[in-house]
N, C-alpha and C positions, 0 to 999 in steps of 0.2 A: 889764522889759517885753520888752526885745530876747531875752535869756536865755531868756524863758519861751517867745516862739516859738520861737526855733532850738530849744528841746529839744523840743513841740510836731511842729516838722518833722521832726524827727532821729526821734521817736517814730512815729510816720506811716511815714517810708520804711522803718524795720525792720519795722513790721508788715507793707507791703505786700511787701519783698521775701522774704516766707517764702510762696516757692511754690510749695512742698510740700504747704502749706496749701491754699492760691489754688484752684490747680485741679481738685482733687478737690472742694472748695463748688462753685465754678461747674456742673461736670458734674454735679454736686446736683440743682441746681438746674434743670440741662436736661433731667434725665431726670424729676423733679419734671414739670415743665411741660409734656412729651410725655405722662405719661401720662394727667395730669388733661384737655389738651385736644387730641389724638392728634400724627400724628407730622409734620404740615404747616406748615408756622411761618407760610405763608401766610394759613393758614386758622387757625391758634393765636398769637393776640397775645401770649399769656402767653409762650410759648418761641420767639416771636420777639425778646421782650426781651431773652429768657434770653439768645440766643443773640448779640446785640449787645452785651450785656456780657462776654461769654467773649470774644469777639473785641478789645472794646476793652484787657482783659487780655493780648492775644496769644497765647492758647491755641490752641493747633494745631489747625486743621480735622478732622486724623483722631482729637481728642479728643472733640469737640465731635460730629460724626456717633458717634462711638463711644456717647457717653451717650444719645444718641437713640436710637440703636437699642438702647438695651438697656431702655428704656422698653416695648421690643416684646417682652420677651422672657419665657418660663412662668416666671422668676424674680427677674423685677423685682419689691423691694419695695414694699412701699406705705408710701410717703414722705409726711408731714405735716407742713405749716405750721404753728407753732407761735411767738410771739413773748413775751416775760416783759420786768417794768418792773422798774429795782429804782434804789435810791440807791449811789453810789461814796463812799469818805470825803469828807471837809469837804463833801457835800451836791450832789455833781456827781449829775447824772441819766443814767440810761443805759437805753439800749432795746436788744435782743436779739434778734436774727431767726434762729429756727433753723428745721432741719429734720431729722426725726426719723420711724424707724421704730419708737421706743420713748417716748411721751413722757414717764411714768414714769421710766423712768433718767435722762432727758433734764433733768426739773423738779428731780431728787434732783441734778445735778452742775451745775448753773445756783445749786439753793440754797446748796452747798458751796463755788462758785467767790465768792460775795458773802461769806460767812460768813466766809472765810478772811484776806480780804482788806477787813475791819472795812465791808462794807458791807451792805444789807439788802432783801430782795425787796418789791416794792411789788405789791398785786393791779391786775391788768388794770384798764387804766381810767385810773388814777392820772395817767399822764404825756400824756393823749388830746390834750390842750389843749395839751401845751406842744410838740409836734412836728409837722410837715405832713407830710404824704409829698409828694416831691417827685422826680420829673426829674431826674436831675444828669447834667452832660457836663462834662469837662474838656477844652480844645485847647489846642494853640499859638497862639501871635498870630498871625493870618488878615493876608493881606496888604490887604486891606480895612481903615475905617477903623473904629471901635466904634460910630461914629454909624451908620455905612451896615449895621454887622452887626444891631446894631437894629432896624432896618426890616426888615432882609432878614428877620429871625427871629421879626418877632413875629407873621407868620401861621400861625408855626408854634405856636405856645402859647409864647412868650417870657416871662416874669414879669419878669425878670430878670438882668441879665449883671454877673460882675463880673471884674475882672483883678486877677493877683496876681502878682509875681514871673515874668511873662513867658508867666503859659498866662491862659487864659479860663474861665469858667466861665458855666455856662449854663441857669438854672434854669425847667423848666415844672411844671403840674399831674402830677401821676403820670399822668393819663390822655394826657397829650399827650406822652407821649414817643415815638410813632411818630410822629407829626407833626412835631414837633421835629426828630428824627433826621432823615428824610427834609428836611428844611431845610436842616441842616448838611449832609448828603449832596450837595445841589443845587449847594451855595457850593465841592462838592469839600473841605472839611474833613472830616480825619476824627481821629474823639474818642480821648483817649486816654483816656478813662476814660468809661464810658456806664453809668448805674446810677437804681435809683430808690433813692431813702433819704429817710430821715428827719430831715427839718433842724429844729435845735431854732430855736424863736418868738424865743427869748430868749437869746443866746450870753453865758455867762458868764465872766469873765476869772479864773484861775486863779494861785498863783504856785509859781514852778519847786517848791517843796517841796511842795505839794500836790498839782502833778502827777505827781511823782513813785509818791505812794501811788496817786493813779487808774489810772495807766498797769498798776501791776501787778496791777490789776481788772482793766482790760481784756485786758491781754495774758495773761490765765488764761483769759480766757473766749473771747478767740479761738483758743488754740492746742486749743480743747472740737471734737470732731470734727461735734459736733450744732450748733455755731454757723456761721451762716452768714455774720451781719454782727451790729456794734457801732457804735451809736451813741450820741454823748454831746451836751450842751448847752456843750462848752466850748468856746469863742471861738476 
């Protein structure tokens, strides 16, 4: 059990520290968000999310204006949201968020990344039930107490707070993460990590050998230029 988290964690911070990756998605995803609902973050909830997420990554301001404004530009593509379900060996679940100016090639190297790595695409639909979309914020421990950040937080759309190893976590409906954030913003915390995702219903417990093979599911399918995020059901 302890094995299987530490390698869990250790799996986790390698992916996160590939940010080469990182920020070319997030600016994805800004200029995504600027062009579907223009270039006002005030006035565009969508790429005001965007743009709290890039931040809580610590993506450089002149990264983050840069992908905005090229949202503005005679050749900006036309970026499309696109998500795929599929199973990982011994039966993990895994969900897919890309974004794509081809989704053709996009579904052809999604089918290839599963195939390769003994696992199998599921049609849309499939995993609807087993995932929320959810809010997520990571912090430090607030000098506040967990009872007092409770209160403080759940007029913000709080569900849920949980602590692990010294940061927080902070879970609302997808729709209330402007509210949310603005709540943590209030209390002066600020998130290291602000995202909406997909949390599985049902977290399943893995053992270090098995994750082993998922991980190298996942980590094909994040180092794909059209993936945005990966999600799994493991605990």
């Amino acid at each position: 059990m302890g094995r299987a988290f530490e390698y869990r964690k250790a799996a986790k911070e390698k992916r996160w520290d590939k940010m080469s990756k990182v920020f070319p998605k997030l600016a994805k995803s800004i200029t995504m968000a600027a062009k579907q609902g223009g270039l006002d973050p005030e006035m565009n909830s969508k790429l005001r999310t965007a743009i709290l997420t890039a931040k809580a990554q610590n993506m450089p301001k002149d990264n983050i204006e840069a992908a905005i404004k090229r949202a503005a530009g005679k050749d900006a593509q036309d970026i499309k949201e696109v998500h795929y379900e599929g199973k990982a060996p011994h039966g993990a679940l895994i969900w897919v968020e890309c974004a794509t100016d081809n989704p053709t090639r996009t579904v052809a190297n999604i089918k290839t990344h599963f195939g390769k790595c003994g696992g199998q695409i599921l049609q849309n639909g499939s995993l609807e039930f087993m995932f929320s979309h959810k809010a997520v914020f990571e912090f430090d421990k607030p000098k506040i107490s967990k009872d007092d950040l409770e209160l403080a937080l759940i007029d913000g759309g709080l569900e849920e707070l949980d602590e692990n190893e010294g940061s927080f976590y902070a879970y609302a409906a997808y729709s209330d993460f402007g509210s949310l954030s603005t709540a943590l913003e209030n209390l002066a915390i600020e998130p290291k990590k602000a995202a909406l995702e997909y949390v599985p219903n049902t977290p399943v417990e893995f053992s270090e050998e098995q994750l082993v093979d998922i991980e190298k599911l996942i980590d094909r399918l994040e180092d794909d230029d059209d993936v945005q995020a990966v999600y799994t059901n493991i605990a």
